[in-house]
N, C-alpha and C positions, 0 to 999 in steps of 0.2 A: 504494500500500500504506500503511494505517494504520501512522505509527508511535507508541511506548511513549509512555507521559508522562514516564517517564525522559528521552528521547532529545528530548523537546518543552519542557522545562523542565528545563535540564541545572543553573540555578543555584540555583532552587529544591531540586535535592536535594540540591546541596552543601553549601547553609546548613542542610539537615537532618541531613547527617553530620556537620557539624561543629557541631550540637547548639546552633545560635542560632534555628532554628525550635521552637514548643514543639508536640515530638512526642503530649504529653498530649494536646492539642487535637485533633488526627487520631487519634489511638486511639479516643475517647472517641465526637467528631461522624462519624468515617466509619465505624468500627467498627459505632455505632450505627444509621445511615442504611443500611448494606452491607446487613446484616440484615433491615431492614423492606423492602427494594425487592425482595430475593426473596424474601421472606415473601408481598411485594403478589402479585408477580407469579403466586403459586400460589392465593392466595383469589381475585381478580380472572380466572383462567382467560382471561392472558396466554398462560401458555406452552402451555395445551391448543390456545388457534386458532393459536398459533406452530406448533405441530406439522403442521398442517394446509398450510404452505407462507408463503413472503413475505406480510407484511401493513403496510400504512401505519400509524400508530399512531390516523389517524379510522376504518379499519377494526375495529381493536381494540377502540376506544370505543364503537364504537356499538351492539353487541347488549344491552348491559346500560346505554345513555343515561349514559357515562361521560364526565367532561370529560376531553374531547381533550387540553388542554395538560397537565395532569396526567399523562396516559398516556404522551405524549410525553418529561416529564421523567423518570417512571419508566423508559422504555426507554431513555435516555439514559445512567441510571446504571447500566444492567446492563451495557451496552455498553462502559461505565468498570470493571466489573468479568471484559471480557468472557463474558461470557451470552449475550449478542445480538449482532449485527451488524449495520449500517445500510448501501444499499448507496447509489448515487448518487440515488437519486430518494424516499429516506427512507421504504424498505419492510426491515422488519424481520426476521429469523431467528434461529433458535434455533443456536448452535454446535455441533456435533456434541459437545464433550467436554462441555458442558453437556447435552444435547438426551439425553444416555443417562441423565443422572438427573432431568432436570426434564421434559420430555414421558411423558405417561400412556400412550405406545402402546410406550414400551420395556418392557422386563421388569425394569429397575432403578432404576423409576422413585420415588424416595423425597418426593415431593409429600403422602403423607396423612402422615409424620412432620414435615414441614416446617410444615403446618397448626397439627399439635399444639404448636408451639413458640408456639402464642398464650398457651397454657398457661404456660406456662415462662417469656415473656417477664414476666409477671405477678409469677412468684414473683420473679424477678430484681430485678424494680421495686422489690419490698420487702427490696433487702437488707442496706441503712442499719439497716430497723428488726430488721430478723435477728438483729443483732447482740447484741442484748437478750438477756439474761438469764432474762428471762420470757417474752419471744417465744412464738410456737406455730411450730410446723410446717405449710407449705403443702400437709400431709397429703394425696397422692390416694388412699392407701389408704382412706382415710375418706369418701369420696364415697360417697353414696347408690347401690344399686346400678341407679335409673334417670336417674340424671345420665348428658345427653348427652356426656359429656366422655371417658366409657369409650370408646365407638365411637373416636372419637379416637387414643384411646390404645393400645387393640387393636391398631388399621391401623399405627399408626406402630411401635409394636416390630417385627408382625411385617416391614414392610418392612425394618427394620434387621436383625431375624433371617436373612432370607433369604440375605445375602450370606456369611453364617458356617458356617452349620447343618450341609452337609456335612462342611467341614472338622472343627467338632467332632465329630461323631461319627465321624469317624475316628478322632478321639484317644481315643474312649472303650471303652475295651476290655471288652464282654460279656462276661458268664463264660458256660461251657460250657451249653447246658442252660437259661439263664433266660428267663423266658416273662411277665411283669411288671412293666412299666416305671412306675415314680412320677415323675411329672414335678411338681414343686412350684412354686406359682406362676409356670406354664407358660403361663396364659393363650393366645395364640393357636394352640400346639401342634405350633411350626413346626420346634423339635429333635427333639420327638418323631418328627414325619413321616420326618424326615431319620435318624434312630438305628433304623428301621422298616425304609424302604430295604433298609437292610442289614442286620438284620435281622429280617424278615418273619413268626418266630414270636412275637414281642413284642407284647403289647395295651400301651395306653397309659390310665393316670388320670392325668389333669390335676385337683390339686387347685388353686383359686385361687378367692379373693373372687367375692360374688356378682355384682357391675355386670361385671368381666370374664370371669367364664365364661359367662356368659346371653349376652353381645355374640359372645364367639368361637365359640360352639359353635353359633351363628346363621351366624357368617360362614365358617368353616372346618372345619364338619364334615369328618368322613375315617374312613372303615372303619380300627378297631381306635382309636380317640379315643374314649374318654369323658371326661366333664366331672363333678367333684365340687364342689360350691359347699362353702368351707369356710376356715379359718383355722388354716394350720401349727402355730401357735404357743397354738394352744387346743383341742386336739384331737387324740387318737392320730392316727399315721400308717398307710394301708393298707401291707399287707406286698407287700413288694416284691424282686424279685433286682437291679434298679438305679433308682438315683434322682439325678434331676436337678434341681439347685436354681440356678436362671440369674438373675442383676439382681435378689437377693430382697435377701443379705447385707448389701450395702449401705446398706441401709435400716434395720438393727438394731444397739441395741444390745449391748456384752459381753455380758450375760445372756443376753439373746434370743437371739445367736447359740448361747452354748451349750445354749442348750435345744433347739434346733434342730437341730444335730448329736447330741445326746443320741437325740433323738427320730428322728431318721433311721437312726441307728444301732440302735434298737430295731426298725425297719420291716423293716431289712435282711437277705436270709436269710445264714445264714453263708457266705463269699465272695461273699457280693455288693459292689456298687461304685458309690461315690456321686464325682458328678460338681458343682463348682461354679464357677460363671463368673460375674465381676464384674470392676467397676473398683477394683484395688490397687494401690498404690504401690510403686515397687520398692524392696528392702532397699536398695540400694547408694544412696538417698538422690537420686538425679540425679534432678530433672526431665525426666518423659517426658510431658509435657501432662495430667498427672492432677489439675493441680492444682482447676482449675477445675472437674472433672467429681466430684470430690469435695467441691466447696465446693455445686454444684448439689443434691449428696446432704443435706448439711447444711440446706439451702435445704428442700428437702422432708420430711424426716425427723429433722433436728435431729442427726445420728449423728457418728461421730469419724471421721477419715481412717484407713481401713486398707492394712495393709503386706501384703506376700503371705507373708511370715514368722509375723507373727501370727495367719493363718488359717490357716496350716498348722500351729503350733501347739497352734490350738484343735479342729483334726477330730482329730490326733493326743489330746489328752485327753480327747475321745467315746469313743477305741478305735480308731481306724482306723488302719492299717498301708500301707507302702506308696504314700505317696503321692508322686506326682510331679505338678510345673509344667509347664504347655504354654503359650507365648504362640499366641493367634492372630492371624493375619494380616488377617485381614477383620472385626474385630471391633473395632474403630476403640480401641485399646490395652486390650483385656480381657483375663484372663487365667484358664487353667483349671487347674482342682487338680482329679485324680482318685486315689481314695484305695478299699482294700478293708476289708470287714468279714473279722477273723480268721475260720477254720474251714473 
């Protein structure tokens, strides 16, 4: 039985607890390395022939005329991150806890978001110069709408979508009678599906950008899904009895958002119920891993760290009554605020 590298270099971690190793150096070099090996591993279509059973790593290599030692050293470090497994005669597999989200033949397989982080690795590169005052924003809103990079981006929310969608729409309480669902900057449609479910008399418009509604409405058609090419934030909103605004807020400024809420608020028939889900910061000030996920935002959008105080604040001065906080669980620390229109 493999043991830990704890248990294999027991004085190497002592001299890291007691802070004469510099920990900077492994944050920085493994952190970095962790990353790109299973990044490899999913553009390389590693772990799709992993899926397919044991393979040597000159197996690996050779449908795409890959050097072999490369591949090998690559499976070595998955293996340090357990991912993979080597057994005695150095044929390789995929871990079961790994193998439910990195093989393509499970249903939780998050491989097209993990691609899109080529994306993202990019902005990250640039973020010494971020810091700049005059800086731009790594804007994807601003992609052409036939930049291949949409596809990308589509796939990879909606895999992230998938694992939540029911739970929210649990949480999102219909009013009696509505027949009109707004999903804003909804792109692949996948809350919607899920708020349908249940249900059934709801059509859905998906308002969003034109490179992501031409890619979704390609790949995720669905009875009662329509697709509007269009800009929230420049343009009435279709009237609606509820409306969902998911991973938009984040990306706007104060103004923006209040225009946004304003304008949602105008959509809404009276008692209807707008729904928002994003990454905020909790009031109580503790670090819950948002830091980074908000500094990512800043990275693309240039925007401020929001608190879940402050945006409940801010649908409260649209007009909205009513609102209450739901954490979800499968939404890797997101959080939703649903709120009604008086009447």
């Amino acid at each position: 039985m493999r043991t830990s590298p704890r248990a294999e270099r027991p004085l190497e971690h002592l001299a890291a607890w007691l802070n004469l190793a510099p920990l900077p150096v492994v944050q920085v070099f493994h952190g970095m390395g962790a990353a790109r090996v299973v990044m490899a591993g999913v553009q390389l279509g590693l772990f799709e022939r992993l899926a397919d059973g044991a393979k040597t790593s000159a197996e690996l290599a050779r449908p795409d005329a890959l050097e072999e030692h490369a591949v090998e050293l690559i499976l070595r470090a998955l293996e340090e991150q357990g991912v993979v497994r080597a057994d005695d005669v150095g044929r390789f597999t995929l871990r079961p806890r790994a193998a439910k989200w990195l093989s393509p033949r499970s249903p939780d397989y998050v491989g097209d978001f993990l691609a899109f982080n080529q994306a993202q690795w990019d902005w990250w590169g640039q973020l010494h110069a971020a810091t700049k005052k005059s800086a731009p924003a790594f804007d994807l809103h601003q992609w052409a709408p036939d930049d291949v990079r949409w596809v990308r981006y589509v796939k990879a929310m909606h895999q992230l979508a998938r694992f939540c969608a029911d739970e929210v729409a649990a949480k999102v309480r219909v009013p009696q009678g509505a027949r009109r669902l707004l999903d804003v900057a909804g792109s692949h449609g996948a809350f919607s599906v899920a708020l349908r479910r249940r249900h059934p008399a709801l059509s859905a418009t998906i308002l969003e950008l034109p490179g992501a509604a031409q890619v979704a409405s390609r790949l995720f058609a669905a009875d009662g899904l329509t697709w509007v090419e269009g800009d929230a934030l420049a343009q009435p909103l279709p009237a609606c009895d509820v409306a969902l605004c998911f991973q938009l807020t984040g990306h706007l400024d104060d103004a923006q958002r209040r225009t946004l809420f304003t304008a949602l608020f105008a959509a809404l028939a009276n008692g209807g119920r707008v729904a928002v889900l994003d990454h905020y910061t909790p009031d109580t000030g503790r670090s819950d891993g948002s830091a980074l996920v908000a500094l990512n935002y800043f990275l693309v959008s240039r925007t401020p760290r929001l608190r879940v105080g402050q945006v409940r604040e801010e649908l409260g001065a649209a007009g909205f009554v009513h609102l209450r906080t739901h954490r979800v669980l499968r939404s890797l620390g997101q959080t939703l605020l649903v709120a009604t229109k008086p009447g």
